[in-house]
C-alpha positions in Angstrom: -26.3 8.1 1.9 -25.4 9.6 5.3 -27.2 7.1 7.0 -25.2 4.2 5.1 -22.0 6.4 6.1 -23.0 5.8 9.3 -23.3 2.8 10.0 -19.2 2.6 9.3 -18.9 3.1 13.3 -20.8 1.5 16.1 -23.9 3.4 17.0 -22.5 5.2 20.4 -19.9 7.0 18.1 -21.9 8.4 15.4 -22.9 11.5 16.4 -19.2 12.4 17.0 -18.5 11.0 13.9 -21.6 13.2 11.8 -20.4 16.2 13.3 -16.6 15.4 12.1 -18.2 14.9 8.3 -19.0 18.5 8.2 -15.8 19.8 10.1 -13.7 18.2 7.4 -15.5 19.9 4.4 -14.0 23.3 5.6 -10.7 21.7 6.5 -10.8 19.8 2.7 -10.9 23.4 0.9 -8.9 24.5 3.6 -5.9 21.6 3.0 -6.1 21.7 -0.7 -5.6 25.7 -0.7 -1.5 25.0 0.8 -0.4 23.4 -2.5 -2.8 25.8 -4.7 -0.9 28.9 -2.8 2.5 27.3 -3.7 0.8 27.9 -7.8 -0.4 31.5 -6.9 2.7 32.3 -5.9 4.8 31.2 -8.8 2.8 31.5 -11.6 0.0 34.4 -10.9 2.6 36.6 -8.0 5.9 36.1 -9.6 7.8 34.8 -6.2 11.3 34.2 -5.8 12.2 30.1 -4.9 12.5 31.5 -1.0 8.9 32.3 -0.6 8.0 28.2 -1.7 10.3 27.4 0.7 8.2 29.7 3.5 5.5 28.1 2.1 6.6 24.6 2.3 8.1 24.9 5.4 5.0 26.3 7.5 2.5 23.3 7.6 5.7 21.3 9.1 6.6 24.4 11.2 3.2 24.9 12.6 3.5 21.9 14.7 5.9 23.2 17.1 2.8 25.1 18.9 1.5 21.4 19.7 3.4 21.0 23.5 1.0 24.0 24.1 -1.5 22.5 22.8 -1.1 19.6 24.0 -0.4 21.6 27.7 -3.9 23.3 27.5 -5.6 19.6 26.4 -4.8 19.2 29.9 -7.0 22.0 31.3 -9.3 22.9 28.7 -12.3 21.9 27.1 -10.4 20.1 23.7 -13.2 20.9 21.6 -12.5 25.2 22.2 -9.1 24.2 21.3 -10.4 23.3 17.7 -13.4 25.9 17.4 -11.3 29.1 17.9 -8.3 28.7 15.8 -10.6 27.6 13.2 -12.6 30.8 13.2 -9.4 32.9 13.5 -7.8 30.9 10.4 -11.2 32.1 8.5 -10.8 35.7 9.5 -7.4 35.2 7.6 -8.6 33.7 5.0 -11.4 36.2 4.2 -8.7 39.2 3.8 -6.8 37.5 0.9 -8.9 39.3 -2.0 -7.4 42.9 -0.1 -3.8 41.5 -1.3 -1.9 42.3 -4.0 1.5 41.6 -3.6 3.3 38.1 -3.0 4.8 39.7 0.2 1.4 40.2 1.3 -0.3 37.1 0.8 3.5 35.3 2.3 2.7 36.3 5.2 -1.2 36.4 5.7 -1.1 32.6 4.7 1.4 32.0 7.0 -0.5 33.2 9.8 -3.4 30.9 8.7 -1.2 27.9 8.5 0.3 28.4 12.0 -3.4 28.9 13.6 -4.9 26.1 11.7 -2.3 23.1 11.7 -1.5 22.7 15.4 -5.9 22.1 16.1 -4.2 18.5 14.5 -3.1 17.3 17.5 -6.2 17.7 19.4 -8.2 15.9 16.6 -6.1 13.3 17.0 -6.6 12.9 20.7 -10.3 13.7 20.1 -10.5 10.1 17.7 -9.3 8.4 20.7 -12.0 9.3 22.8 -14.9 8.9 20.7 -14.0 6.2 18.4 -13.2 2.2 19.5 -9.8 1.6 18.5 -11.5 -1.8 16.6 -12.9 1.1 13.6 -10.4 3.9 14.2 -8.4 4.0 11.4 -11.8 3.0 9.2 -13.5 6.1 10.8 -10.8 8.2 9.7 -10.2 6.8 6.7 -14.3 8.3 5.8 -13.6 11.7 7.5 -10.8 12.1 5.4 -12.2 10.8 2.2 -15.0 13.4 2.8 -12.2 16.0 2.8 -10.1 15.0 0.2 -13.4 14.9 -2.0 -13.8 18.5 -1.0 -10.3 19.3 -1.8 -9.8 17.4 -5.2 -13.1 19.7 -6.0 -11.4 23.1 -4.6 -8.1 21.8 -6.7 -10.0 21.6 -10.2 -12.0 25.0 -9.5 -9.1 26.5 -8.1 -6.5 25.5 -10.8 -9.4 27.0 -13.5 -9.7 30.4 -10.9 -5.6 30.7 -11.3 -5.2 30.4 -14.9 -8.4 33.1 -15.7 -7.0 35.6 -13.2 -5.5 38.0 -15.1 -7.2 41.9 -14.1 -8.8 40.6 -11.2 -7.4 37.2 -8.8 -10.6 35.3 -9.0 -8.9 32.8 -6.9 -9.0 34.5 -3.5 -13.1 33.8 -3.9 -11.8 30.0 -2.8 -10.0 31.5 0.5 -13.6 33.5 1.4 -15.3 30.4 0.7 -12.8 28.3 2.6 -13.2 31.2 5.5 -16.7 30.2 5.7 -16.7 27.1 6.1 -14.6 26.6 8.5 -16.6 28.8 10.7 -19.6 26.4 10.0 -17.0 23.6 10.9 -16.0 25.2 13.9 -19.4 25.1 15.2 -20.2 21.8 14.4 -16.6 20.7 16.1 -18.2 22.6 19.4 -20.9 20.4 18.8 -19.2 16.9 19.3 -20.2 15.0 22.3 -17.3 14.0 24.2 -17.3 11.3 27.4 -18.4 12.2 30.6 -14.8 12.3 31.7 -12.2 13.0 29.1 -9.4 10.1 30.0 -6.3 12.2 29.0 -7.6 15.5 31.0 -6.2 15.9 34.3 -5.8 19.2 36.4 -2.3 19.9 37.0 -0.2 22.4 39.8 2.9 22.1 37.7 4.0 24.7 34.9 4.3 23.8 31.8 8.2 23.5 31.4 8.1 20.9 34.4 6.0 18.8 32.8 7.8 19.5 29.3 10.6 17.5 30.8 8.9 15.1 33.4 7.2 13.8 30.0 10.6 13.5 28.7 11.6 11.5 31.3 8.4 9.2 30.8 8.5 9.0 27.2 12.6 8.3 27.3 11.7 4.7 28.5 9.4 4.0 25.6 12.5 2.6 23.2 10.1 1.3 20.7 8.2 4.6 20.2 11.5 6.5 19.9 12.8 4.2 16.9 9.1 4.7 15.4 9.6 8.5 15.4 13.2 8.3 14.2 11.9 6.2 11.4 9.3 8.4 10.8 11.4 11.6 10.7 13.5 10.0 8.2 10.9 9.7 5.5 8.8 12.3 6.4 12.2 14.6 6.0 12.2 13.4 2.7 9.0 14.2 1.8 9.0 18.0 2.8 12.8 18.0 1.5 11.8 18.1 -2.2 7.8 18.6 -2.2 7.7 22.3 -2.9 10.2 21.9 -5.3 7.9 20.3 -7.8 6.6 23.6 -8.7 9.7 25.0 -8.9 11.1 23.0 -11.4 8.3 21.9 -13.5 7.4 26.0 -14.1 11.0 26.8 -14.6 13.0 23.7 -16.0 9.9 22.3 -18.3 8.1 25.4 -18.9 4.9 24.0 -17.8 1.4 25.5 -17.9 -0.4 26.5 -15.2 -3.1 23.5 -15.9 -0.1 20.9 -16.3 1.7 22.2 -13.1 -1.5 22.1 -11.2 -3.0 18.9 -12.6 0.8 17.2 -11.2 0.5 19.2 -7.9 -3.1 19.8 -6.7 -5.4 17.7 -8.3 -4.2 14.2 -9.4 -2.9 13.6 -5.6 -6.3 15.5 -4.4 -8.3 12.9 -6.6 -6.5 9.8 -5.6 -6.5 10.9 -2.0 -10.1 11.2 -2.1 -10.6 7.5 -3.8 -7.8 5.8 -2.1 -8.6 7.2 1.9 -11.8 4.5 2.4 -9.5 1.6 1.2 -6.4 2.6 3.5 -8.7 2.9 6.2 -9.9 -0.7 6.2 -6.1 -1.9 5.3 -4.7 0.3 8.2 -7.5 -1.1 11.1 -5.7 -4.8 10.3 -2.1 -3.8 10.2 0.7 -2.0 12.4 1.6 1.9 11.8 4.7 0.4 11.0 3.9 -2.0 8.6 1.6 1.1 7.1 4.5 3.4 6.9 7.0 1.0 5.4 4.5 0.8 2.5 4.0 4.1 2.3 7.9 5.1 2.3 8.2 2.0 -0.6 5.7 4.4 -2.5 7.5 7.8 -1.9 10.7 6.3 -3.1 9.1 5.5 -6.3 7.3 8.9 -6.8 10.6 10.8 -6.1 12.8 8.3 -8.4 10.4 9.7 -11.3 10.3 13.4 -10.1 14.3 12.6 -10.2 14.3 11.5 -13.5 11.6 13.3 -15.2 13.8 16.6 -13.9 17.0 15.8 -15.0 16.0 14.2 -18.6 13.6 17.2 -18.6 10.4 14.8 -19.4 6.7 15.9 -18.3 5.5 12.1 -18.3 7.5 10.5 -15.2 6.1 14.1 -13.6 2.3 12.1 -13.9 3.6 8.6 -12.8 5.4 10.4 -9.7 2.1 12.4 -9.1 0.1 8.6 -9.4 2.1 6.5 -7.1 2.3 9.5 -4.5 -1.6 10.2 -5.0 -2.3 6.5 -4.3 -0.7 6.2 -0.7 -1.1 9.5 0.2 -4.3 9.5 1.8 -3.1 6.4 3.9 -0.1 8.2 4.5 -1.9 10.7 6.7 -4.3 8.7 8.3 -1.1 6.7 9.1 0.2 9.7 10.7 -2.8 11.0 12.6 -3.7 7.5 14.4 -0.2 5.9 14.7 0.5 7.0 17.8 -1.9 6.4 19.5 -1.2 2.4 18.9 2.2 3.1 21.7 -0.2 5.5 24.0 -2.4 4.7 27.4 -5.4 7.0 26.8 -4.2 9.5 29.5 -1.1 9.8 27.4 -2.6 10.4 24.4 -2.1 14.1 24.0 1.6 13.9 25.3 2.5 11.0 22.3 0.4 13.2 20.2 2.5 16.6 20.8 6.1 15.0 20.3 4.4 13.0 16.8 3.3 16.5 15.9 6.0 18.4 17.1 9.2 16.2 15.6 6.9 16.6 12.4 7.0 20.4 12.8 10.8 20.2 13.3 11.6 18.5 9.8 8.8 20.6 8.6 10.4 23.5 9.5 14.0 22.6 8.5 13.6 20.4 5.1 12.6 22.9 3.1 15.0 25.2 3.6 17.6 22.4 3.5 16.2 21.7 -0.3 16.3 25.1 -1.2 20.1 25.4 0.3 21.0 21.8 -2.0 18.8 23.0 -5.2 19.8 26.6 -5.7 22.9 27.1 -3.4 24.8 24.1 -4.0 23.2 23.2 -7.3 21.9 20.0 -7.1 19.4 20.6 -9.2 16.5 18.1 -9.7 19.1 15.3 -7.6 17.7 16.7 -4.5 14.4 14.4 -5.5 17.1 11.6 -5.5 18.2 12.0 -2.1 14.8 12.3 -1.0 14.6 8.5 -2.2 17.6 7.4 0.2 15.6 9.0 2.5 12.5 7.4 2.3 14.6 4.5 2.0 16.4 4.4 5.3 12.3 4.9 7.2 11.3 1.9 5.2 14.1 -0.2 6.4 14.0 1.0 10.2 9.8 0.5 9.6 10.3 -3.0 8.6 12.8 -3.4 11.9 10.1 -2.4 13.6 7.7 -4.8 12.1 9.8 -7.8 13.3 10.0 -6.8 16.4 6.9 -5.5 17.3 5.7 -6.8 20.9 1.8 -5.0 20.0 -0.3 -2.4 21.1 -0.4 -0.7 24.8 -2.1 -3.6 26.8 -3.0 -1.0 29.4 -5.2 1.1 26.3 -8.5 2.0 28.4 -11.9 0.7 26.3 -13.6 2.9 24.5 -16.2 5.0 26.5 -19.8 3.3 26.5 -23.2 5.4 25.6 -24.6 6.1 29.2 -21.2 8.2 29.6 -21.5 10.9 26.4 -22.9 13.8 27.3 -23.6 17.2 25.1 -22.0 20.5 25.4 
């Protein structure tokens, strides 16, 4: 089977691509374990709305670290910048069965989430050097199936781990095993053979708030990039607007069990993700980001329009549909957000496209959330928040298909992809 699996990218890339496999089946359990925590924390901890919104709020946040990231991609190995955040997210992840408060387990997820998202920005620049651009998205389309298959498995066993924990939280035995893995993945990660000569490495003099703004300056002229990311901000906005408030109201409003709650939250998105990723990859290698992402935003419209209604006529049914349509896209929704970028980028300014992708997603991740909980509770907008979410995803579709009819292609200055005498081993 692995060597069929293979064979999905041309022979020079597949040991890069065999060592990614096993990265991703810690970073599966490790992905599916964000909406699992937002279930711990309201149905097993007892947290107030404000600690969802944390919650929410710091896999979007977490991507404000990528300009350093990005700033040490320059000087560094990229592969140590994967490896060590990795092993210190599993040291986090191992203490969780020492918790016993929702305060507690707040704030030690937290600090997993901001060591272990902004790694995402150098995996992205990592695909661009091992992988042709020809079976890019396909390549990531596997690697990501492999982890959403991990994580629709962690969802089920976790969602059974939450609703038995009564005396004793036999769920935290998923964040040790999550823990372990991605130590395992962390080595493999090391392990990835990289071109003789990363392209996008370059020793600099300058520090790193001059070239903050000298790329600022470069990426200023880029008009077409800028309206991508605006486009993108406006849907992805939506998206971490109202997310974490599917808990909230299903567990509140409908009175929902924990197995209903997590079958809408964790695992029918977690299933479809897994099935769905393979497909979206092939779709996504013969179509523009934007084109991808004006599908995908068509999708989210419809998956909020049923959160909307199933909220405010207080129906568990248009709960499942939502859960459906956003399961199907949403594994080509994120490989449409690691690799889109990279179709405006010259491979020496893939890191720097990378960081301000990563980092305007770290912005809305950070603010959305908080925004919700400000509409829902504050103003009391109730369940209408998942409506404006809608408009939202709305206005990215429409800029999307602007974009679409525009479009003048890729970079023509892209660099080839790097041939087999110029790999080399750690």
């Amino acid at each position: 089977m692995l060597a069929h699996l293979l064979r999905v990218v041309p022979f020079r890339s597949r040991p890069a691509f065999q060592f990614h496999l096993v990265y991703n089946v810690g970073r599966g359990v490790f992905g599916a374990l964000l909406p699992l925590s937002l279930v711990i924390l309201k149905g097993n901890l007892n947290a107030p709305l404000w600690h969802l919104s944390v919650m929410g709020s710091i896999w979007g946040g977490a991507g404000l670290l990528s300009p350093l990231f990005a700033y040490l991609c320059r000087r560094l190995d990229p592969r140590l910048l994967v490896v060590w955040p990795n092993v210190a997210t599993g040291l986090c992840m191992i203490v969780v069965p020492l918790l016993n408060s929702a305060a507690s387990f707040l704030i030690v997820l937290v600090a997993a989430f901001l060591l272990g998202f902004p790694t995402r920005v150098v995996e992205m620049s990592v695909y661009r050097l091992v992988f042709p651009p020809s079976h890019l998205a396909r390549a990531v389309g596997w690697m990501k199936s492999m982890s959403f298959v991990v994580a629709a498995l962690t969802g089920c066993l976790g969602t059974y781990l939450i609703d038995v924990s009564n005396g004793f939280p036999w769920y935290s035995l998923l964040f040790v095993l999550c823990g372990v893995l991605l130590f395992f993945g962390a080595r493999d990660y090391g392990r990835i053979p990289l071109p003789a000569s990363e392209a996008f490495r370059k020793e600099s003099s300058l520090p790193i708030h001059a070239i903050f703004f000298e790329s600022l300056v470069r990426l200023s002229a880029d008009k077409r990039f800028l309206i991508f990311q605006v486009a993108f901000m406006a849907s992805g906005f939506a998206n971490h607007l109202s997310m974490f408030l599917i808990v909230e109201v299903m567990n509140e409003d409908l009175q929902t069990t924990v197995w209903i709650t997590g079958t809408v939250f964790v695992l029918i998105p977690q299933f479809l993700k897994a099935l769905m990723a393979p497909l979206w990859g092939l779709v996504l290698d013969r179509i523009t980001p934007m084109a991808g992402r004006a599908i995908f935003s068509g999708f989210m419209m419809a998956a909020y329009g049923m959160f909307c209604y199933g909220g405010l006529t207080g129906q568990i049914a248009p709960f499942f549909l939502g859960s459906f349509l956003q399961g199907i896209s949403q594994s080509g929704n994120q490989i449409n957000w690691e690799t889109g970028s990279l179709y405006f980028a010259r491979r020496d300014q893939v890191p720097l496209y990378n960081s301000v992708h990563v980092t305007l997603t770290g912005l809305r991740g950070l603010i959305a959330p908080f925004v919700g909980l400000l509409l829902f509770e504050n103003l009391g907008w109730g369940s209408w928040v998942f409506g404006s979410s809608v408009v939202l995803s709305a206005v990215g579709m429409i800029f999307m298909i602007y974009l679409v009819q525009t479009d003048s292609g890729p970079r023509e200055d892209s660099l080839p992809s790097p041939a087999v005498s110029s790999v080399k081993t750690k």
